[in-house]
C-alpha positions, 0 to 999 in steps of 0.5 A, a space after each residue: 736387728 731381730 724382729 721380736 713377736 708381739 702379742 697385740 694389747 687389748 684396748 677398750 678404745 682408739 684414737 678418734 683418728 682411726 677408723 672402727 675396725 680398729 676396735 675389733 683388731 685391737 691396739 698394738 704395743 707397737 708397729 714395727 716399720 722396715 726402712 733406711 736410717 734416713 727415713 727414721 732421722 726426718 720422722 724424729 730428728 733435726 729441728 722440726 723435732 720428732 714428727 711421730 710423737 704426737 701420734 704415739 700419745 695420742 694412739 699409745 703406740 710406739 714404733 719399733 725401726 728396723 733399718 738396714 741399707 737398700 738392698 738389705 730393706 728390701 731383701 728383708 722386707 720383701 722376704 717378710 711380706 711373702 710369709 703367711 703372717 709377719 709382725 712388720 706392719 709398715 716397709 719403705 720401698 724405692 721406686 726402682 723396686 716397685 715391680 708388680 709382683 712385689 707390690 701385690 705381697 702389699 695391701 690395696 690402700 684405696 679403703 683406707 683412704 676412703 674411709 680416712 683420706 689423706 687431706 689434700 692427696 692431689 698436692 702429692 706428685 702424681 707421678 709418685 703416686 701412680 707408680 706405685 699402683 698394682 692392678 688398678 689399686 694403691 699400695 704405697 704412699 710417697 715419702 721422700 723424693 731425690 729430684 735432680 737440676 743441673 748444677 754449675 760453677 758461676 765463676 767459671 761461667 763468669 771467667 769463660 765468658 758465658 752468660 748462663 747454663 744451657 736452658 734447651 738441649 741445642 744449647 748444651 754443646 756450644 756452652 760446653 765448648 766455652 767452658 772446656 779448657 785448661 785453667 790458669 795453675 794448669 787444671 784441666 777444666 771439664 765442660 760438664 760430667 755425671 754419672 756415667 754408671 747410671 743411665 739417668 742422663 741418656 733418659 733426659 736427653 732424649 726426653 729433651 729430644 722429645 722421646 725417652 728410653 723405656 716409657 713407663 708403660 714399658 715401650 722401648 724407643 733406644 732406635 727412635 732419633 731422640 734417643 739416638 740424637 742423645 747418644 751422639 751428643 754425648 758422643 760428640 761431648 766426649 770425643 772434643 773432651 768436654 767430658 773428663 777422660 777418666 768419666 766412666 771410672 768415676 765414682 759419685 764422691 770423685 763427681 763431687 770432689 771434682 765439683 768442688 775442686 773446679 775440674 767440671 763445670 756443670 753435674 747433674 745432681 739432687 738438688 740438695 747437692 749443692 750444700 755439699 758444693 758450697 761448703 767452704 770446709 770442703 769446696 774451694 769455690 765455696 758460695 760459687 755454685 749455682 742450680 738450674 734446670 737441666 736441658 729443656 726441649 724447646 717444645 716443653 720450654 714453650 709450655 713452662 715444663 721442665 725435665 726433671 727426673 727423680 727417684 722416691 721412696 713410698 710407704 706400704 703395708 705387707 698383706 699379711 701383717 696385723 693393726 692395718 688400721 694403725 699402720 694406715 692411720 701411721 702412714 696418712 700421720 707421716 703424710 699430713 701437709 705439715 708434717 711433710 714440712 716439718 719432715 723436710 725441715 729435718 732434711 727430707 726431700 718433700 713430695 708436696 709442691 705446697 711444701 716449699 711455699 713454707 717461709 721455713 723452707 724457703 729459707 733454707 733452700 735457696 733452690 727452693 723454686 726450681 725443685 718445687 716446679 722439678 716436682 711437679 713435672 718429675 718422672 722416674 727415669 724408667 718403670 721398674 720391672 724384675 730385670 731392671 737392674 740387667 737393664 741398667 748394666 746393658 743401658 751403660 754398657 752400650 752408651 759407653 761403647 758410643 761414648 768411647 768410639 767403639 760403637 755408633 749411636 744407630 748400631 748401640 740403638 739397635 742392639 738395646 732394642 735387641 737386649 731389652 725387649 726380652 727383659 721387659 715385661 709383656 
């Protein structure tokens, strides 16, 4: 979609909700906003109705999406917040893209906020928040999260003999070598699986271990022993067949029909996976899968703290764009306490933990309770930095190598501390 450029409409007053400065800048006849089609669909549709219009009215102002797939949003809208003047006023950015010399092409939001503050902004995650902070200031809001828990398939656990999910890490092994084995029409039934072109599940491992990969102020620990630990477990997961043979040429919809089809056990997942799971018209183990927590440490178990990992999206407001007031006074409508629930009842994954105190929410999440307190304790799996997706490449290339026994979990260690440390930032 071609942007079109917009002469701004004069306007004798503004919205009570704005700040003054937005006198002397006028009133647009609209705010362009960069996105995904998800962001536009929780904002304006499903059953808590259009989120936007009240503040359309009120404003006169109506909202142009411009929407594109996730490398083509940021592509577009990093390109456009770099020019001298842009007519978009408001882009989503994903947290893996949140490197600093990005988010300086955005707007310090923290005198907006002081001038008309977000009610109840600590309720936001914490760690969202912080991850989109540039030299001490604030550029983006949270919008939408993808929190991740353990799902498991209950009658499989019930036919294995096994009372529950792993709850800490020491657990995770011995559970998986019940649940492995060959069912009764001949399937071959995978303890656990997940995505093994990604390196989430390496992350949260060794932060069960007590460690972590790359830490988010960029320290990098792949020769420390948790995450050497978590290496040669998933070696040893794989190497007894606890893991499906063909696990790192799987795709996330081949997880998923495996899931359903009861050839695995347990996935790491969003917590909203579990619709997919539990649908009838597609699973044969329909109202069988259950959520939980993924594998604790004992330590963090002890404090009633979990390992949660999750990506999100925030709002932002390019430097050079025009309305910043508008923009902001869009921005802090969007994140309002209830219309994060009304956003969430149109299937956003809400970054407030009093969301799911909503009886509407709850309702329709049995998983409710779990993704509230993964929320509060959620972390990204690691800081973004202009080389992160190199990272990413190498991170799998190594833990698959260990995996496959081509490799030992020291010597993997060893070389991701050689072939990141160079792609970190200083």
């Amino acid at each position: 979609m071609t942007l079109i450029r917009r002469r701004a409409v004069l306007a004798g007053s503004v919205a009570a909700s704005l700040p003054l400065k937005a006198k002397a800048q006028g009133r647009p006849g609209k705010l362009v906003i960069i996105a995904h089609r998800v962001h536009q669909l929780t904002a304006t549709e499903g059953p808590a109705g259009d989120v936007t219009a009240a503040w359309r009215k009120e404003n006169g102002v109506d909202i142009e999406w411009v929407t594109f797939d996730l490398n083509a949003i940021h592509d577009r809208l990093f390109r456009e917040a770099s020019l001298s003047h842009t007519d978009v006023n408001i882009g989503f950015i994903l947290n893996t893209r949140a490197v600093p010399s990005a988010l300086r092409l955005f707007e310090p939001l923290d005198p907006y906020m002081a001038k008309s503050p977000i009610p109840d902004f600590k309720d936001m995650s914490q760690n969202f928040v912080d991850a989109f902070k540039v030299d001490g200031a604030h550029v983006g809001i949270p919008y939408r999260q993808a929190a991740t828990g353990l799902h498991y398939n209950a009658q499989i656990f019930e036919e294995r003999g096994v009372a529950g999910p792993p709850v800490v890490v020491d657990d995770l092994l011995p559970i998986c070598r019940k649940l492995t084995h060959t069912a009764a029409n001949g399937t071959p039934v995978a303890a656990l699986a997940f995505e093994a072109d990604n390196y989430t599940m390496q992350v949260e491992l060794a932060r069960a271990y007590g460690g972590d990969l790359i830490t988010e102020d960029y320290k990098l620990a792949a020769d420390q022993p948790p995450f050497i630990k978590a290496l040669t477990l998933l070696r040893t997961l794989y190497a007894e067949g606890h893991l499906p043979r063909n696990i790192t040429a799987m795709s996330q919809n081949d997880l998923i029909g495996a899931m359903e089809s009861g050839q695995i056990a347990m996935v790491p997942f969003p917590w909203g996976r579990t619709v997919l799971f539990n649908n009838p018209k597609a699973s044969k183990f329909a109202g069988k899968f259950k959520t939980t927590f993924l594998p604790n440490s004992k330590e963090l178990h002890a404090k009633g703290g979990v390992i949660c990992t999750a990506e999100f999206w925030a709002m932002a407001i390019p430097r050079h764009s025009q309305y910043k007031d508008y923009s902001w006074s869009f921005i802090r409508e969007l994140s309002l306490p209830k219309n994060t629930v009304s956003e969430a009842i149109n299937g956003n994954g809400p970054v407030r933990v009093s969301a799911y105190s909503d009886p509407r929410l709850q309702k329709m999440m049995s998983y409710w309770q779990q993704e509230s307190l993964g929320l509060k304790w959620a972390r990204i799996p690691m800081p973004a930095f202009p080389a992160s997706q190199q990272a990413k490449d190498i991170i799998v290339e190594e833990t698959q190598a260990v995996m496959l026994g081509m490799e030992t979990p020291q010597a993997a260690g060893a070389n991701l501390m050689k072939r990141l440390r160079p792609l970190l930032p200083a």
